[in-house]
C-alpha positions as CSV (number, residue, x, y, z in Angstrom):
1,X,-18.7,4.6,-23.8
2,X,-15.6,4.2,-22.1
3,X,-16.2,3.9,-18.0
4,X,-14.5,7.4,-16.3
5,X,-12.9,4.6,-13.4
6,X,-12.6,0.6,-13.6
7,X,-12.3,-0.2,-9.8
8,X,-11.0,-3.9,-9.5
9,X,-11.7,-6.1,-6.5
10,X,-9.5,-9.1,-5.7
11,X,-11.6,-11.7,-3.9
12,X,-10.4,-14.7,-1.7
13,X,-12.4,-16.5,1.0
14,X,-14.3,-12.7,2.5
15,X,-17.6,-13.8,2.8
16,X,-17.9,-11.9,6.1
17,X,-16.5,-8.9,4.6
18,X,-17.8,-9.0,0.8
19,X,-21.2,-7.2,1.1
20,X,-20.4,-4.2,3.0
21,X,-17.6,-3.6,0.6
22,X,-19.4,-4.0,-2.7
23,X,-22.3,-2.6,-1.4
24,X,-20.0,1.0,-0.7
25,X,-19.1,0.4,-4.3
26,X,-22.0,0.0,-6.3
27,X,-23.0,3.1,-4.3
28,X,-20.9,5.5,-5.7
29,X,-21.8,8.8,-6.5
30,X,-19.7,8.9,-9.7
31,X,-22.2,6.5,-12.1
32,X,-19.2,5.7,-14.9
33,X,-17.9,3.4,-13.0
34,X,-17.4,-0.3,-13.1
35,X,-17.0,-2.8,-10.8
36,X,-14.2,-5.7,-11.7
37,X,-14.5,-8.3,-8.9
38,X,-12.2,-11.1,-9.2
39,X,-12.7,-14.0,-7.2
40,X,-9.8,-16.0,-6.7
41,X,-10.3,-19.3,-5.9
42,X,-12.8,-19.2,-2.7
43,X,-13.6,-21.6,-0.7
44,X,-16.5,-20.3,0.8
45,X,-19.9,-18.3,0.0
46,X,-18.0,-15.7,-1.9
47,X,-19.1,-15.9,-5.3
48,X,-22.6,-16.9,-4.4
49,X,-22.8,-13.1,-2.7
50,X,-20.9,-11.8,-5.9
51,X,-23.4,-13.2,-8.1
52,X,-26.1,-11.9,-6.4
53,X,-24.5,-8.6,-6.9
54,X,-23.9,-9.2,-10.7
55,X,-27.7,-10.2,-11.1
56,X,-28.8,-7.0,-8.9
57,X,-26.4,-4.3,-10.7
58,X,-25.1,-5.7,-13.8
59,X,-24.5,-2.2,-15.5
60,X,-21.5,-2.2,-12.8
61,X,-20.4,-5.2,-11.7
62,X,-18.0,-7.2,-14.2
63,X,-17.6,-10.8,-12.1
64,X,-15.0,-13.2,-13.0
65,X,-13.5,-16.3,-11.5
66,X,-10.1,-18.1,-11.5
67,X,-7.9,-20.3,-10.2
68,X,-5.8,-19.0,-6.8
69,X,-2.9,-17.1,-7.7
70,X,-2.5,-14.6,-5.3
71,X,-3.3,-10.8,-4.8
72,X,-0.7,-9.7,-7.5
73,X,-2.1,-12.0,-10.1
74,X,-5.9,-11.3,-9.4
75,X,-4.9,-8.1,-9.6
76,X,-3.4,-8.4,-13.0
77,X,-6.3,-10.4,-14.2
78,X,-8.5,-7.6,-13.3
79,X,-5.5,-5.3,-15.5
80,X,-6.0,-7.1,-18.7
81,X,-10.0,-7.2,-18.3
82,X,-10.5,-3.3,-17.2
83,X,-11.3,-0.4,-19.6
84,X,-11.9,2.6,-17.4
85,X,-9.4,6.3,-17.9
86,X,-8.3,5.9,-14.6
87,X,-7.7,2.8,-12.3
88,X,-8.4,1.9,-8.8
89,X,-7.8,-0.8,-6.4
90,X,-10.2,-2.0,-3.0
91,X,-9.3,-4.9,-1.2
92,X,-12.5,-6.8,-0.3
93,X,-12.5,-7.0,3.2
94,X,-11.9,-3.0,3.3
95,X,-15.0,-0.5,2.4
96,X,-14.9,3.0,1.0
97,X,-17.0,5.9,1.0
98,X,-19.6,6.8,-1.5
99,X,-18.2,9.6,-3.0
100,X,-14.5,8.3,-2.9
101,X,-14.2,7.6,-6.7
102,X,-16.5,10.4,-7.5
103,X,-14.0,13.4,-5.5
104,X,-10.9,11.8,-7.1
105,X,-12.0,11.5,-10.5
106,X,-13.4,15.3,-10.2
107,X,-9.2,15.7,-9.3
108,X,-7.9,13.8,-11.6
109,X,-9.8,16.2,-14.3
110,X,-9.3,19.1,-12.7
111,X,-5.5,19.3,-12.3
112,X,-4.2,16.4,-15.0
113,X,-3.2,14.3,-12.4
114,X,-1.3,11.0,-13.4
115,X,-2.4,9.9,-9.7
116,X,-4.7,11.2,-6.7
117,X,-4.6,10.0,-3.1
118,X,-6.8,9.9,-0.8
119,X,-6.1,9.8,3.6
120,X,-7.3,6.4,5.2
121,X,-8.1,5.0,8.6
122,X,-8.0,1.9,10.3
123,X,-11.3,0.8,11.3
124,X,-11.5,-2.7,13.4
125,X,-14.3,-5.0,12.8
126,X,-16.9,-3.0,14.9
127,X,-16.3,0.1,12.3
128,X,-14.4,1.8,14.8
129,X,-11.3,4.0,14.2
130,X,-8.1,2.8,15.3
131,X,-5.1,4.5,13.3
132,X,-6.0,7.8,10.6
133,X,-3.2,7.9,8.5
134,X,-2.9,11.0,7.0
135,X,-0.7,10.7,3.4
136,X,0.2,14.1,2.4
137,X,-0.1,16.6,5.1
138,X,1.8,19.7,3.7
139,X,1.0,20.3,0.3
140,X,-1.7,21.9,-1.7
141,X,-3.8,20.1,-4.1
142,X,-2.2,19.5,-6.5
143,X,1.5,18.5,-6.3
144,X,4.3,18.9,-9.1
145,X,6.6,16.2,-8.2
146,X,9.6,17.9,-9.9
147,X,8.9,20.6,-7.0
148,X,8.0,18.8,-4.5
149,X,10.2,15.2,-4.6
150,X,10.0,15.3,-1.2
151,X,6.4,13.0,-1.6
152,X,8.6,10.3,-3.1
153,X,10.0,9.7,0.6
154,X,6.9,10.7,2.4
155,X,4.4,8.8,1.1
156,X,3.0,5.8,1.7
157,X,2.8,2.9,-0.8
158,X,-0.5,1.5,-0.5
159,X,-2.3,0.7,-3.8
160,X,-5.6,0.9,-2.3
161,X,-6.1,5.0,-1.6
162,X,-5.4,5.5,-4.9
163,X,-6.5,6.5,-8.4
164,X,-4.3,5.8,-11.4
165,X,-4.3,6.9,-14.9
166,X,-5.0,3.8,-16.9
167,X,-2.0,4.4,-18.9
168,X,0.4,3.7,-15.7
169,X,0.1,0.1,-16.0
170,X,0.4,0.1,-20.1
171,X,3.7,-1.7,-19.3
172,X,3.4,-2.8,-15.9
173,X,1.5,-5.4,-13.6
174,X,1.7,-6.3,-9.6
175,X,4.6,-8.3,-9.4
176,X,3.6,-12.2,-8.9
177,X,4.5,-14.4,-5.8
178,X,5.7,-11.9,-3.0
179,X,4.2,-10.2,-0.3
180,X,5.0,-6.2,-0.1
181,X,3.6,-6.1,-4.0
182,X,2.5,-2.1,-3.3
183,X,6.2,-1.9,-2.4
184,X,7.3,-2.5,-4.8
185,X,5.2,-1.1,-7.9
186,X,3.5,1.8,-6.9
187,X,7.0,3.7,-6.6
188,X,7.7,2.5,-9.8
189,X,4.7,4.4,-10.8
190,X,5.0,7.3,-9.1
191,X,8.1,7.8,-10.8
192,X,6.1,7.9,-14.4
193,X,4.2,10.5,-13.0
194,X,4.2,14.6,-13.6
195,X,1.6,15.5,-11.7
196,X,-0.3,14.1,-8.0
197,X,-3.6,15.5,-6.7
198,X,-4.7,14.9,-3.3
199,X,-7.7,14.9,-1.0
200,X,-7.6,15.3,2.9
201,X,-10.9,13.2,3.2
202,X,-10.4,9.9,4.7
203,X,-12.6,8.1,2.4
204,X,-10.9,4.8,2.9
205,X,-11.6,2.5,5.6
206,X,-9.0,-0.3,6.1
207,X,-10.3,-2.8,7.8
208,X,-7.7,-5.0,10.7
209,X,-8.9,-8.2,10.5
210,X,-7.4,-10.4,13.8
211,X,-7.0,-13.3,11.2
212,X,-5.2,-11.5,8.6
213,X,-2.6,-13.0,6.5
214,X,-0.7,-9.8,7.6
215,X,-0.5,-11.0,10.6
216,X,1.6,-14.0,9.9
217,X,5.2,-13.1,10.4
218,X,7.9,-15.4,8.6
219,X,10.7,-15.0,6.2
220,X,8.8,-13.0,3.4
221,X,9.0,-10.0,5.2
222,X,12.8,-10.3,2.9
223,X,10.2,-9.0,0.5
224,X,10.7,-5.8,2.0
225,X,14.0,-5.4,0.9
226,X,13.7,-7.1,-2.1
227,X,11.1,-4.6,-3.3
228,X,12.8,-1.9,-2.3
229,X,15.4,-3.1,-4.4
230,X,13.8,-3.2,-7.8
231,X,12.5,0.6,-6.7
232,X,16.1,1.1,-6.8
233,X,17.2,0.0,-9.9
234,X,13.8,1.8,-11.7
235,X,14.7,5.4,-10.0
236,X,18.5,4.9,-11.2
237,X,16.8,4.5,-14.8
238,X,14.0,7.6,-14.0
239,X,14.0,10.9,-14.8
240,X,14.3,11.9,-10.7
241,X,17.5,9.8,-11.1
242,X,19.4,12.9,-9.5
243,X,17.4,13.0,-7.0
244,X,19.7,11.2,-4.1
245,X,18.9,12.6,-1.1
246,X,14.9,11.4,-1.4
247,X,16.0,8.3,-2.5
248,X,18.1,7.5,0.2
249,X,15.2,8.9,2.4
250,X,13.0,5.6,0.4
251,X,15.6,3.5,1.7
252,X,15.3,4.5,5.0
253,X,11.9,4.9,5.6
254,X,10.3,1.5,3.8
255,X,14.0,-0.6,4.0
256,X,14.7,-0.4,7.6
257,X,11.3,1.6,9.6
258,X,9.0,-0.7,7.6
259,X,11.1,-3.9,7.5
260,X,11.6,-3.4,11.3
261,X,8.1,-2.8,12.0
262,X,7.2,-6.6,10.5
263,X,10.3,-7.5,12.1
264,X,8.6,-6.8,15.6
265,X,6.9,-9.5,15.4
266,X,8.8,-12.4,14.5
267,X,8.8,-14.9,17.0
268,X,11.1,-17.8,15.9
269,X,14.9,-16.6,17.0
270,X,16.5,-18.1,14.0
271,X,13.8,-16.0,11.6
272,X,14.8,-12.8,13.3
273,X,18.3,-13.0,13.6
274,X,18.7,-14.1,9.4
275,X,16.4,-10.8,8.7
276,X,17.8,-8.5,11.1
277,X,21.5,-9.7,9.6
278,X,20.1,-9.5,6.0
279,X,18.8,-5.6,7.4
280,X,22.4,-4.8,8.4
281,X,23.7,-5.9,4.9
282,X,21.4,-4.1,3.5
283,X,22.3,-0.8,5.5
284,X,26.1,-0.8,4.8
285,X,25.7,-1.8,1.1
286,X,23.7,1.6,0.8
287,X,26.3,3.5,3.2
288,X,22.3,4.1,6.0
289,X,24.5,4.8,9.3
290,X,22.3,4.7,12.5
291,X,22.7,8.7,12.8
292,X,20.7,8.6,9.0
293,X,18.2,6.4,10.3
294,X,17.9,8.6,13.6
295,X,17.7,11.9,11.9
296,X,15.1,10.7,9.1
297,X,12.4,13.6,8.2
298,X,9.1,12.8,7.2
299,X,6.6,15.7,6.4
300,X,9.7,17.7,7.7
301,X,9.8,16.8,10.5
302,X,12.2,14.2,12.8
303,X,10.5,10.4,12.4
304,X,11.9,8.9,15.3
305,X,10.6,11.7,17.6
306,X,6.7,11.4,16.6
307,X,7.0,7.7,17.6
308,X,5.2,6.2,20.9
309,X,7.6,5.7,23.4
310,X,7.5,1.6,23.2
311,X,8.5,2.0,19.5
312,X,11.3,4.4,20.3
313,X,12.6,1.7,22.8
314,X,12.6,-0.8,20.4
315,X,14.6,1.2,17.8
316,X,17.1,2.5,20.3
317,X,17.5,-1.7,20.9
318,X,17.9,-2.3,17.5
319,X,20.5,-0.1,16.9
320,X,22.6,0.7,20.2
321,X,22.3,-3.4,21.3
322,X,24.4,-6.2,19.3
323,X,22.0,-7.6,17.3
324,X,22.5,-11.2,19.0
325,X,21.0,-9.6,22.1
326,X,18.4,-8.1,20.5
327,X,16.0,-11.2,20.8
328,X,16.1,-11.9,24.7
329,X,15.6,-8.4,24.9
330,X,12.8,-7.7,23.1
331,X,11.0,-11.0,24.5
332,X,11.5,-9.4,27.8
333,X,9.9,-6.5,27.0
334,X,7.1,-7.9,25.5
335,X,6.2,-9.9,28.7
């Protein structure tokens, strides 16, 4: 029988992290489930905890091995290997809770949705909370996206709060060798989609790890606009195409808040000043003033003003200061 969800579980050198987030799996209240843990070329105890999981639970857990390739391409091995209705992603240093796929799934049935979402929270390595982010604050249930487009500029892309309809990725896979993969796909997604159902439950816990490749600030965050990019040319092709204003609200809020938000924290002055240069290119080629970018809505309300009031400074630097001051500045402030 086919399972009701396939969750698949990229795996690369989380042998501190690997048990607590299989074990929140194999837990699930929904039963139909199954488990597709990739492990990616580890270098440490990982597989030897993920086959002790496939020996204890082997009606869930599907355990494979290959060669390092990255997040995309584990996660498109896990693509061509999973048979479940609907599709859903955990990174293996994160953990969920137990009735995560279970609520979703119950969603997913109950209104037709091509895709639910879930809220998540930032835990650090001590379980705490850190950051909730709440993804769809607004709306009921279930959300038509012909009425309600506004989710297209709202949202945000992670991969890993949310349950697909298998038939999403018929033609489509994580794309292979860039950072900012959700970026760049799960738009592309969305845009297939009719209908989105949501849960306010903050079932998944993303887990800040201090040694996290995230952390690691060099000329990929380009990515950024790169992805945005190929968004771009897929909506033109969509059947939203008419839909300019939220698309030039995308643009703003994952080409210029996000890219600046990695940009924070590159150290090396030549680094910066090629992004924030390949940022202003970006900007004028797409006709984003600074009074767009200041008067952005999210959730209907003005972006700029919800911010703290060290990220509003920064902002105001990066666009009121020449850009080749922006660098002593901003190491100044950081002091």
């Amino acid at each position: 029988m086919r399972p009701k969800v396939s969750i698949i579980v990229p795996v690369y050198n989380v042998e501190s992290y690997l048990e607590k987030c299989l074990n929140s799996l194999v837990n699930q209240t929904l039963d139909s489930i199954e488990i597709i843990v990739v492990n990616d070329g580890s270098q440490d105890q990982s597989q030897q905890i993920i086959d002790v999981f496939a020996q204890n639970f082997p009606e869930k857990i599907k355990a494979f091995s290959k060669e390092n390739g990255g997040l995309s391409d584990a996660r498109n091995f896990g693509l061509d290997r999973c048979a479940g209705e609907y599709i859903g992603f955990v990174d293996s240093d994160d953990y969920v809770a137990h009735e995560m796929f279970d609520e979703m799934y119950q969603l997913s049935q109950k209104h037709d949705a091509d895709m639910v979402i879930c809220n998540l929270q930032k835990v650090d390595e001590c379980g705490n909370v850190t950051q909730k982010l709440t993804q769809i604050p607004n709306m009921e249930e279930k959300v038509e996206l012909e009425k309600h487009f506004s989710v297209f500029s709202d949202l945000s892309y992670f991969a890993c709060n949310k349950l697909f309809k298998a038939e999403l990725f018929a033609l489509k896979r994580f794309k292979k060798g860039i950072h900012f993969e959700d970026i760049q796909l799960i738009p592309q997604l969305l845009l297939d989609c009719k209908i989105l159902a949501q849960t306010q439950a903050f079932h998944y816990q993303y887990l800040e790890r201090t040694d996290s490749i995230s952390k690691t600030h060099t000329l990929k965050g380009l990515d950024i606009l790169n992805a945005v990019e190929d968004v771009e040319v897929y909506f033109n092709n969509s059947s939203f195409s008419n839909f300019k204003t939220e698309l030039k609200a995308f643009q703003i809020l994952e080409g210029v808040f996000t890219f600046l938000a990695y940009l924070a924290f590159v150290k090396d002055k030549a680094t910066y000043l090629q992004m924030r240069y390949a940022l202003s290119d970006f900007m004028q080629m797409r006709d984003i003033s600074r009074k767009d970018v200041m008067g952005y809505q999210r959730f209907g309300a003005n972006y700029f003003s919800s911010l703290g009031l060290a990220k509003r400074v920064y902002y105001l630097i990066q666009f009121f200061v020449p850009i080749r001051f922006h660098h002593f500045l901003l190491s100044k402030l950081a002091k």
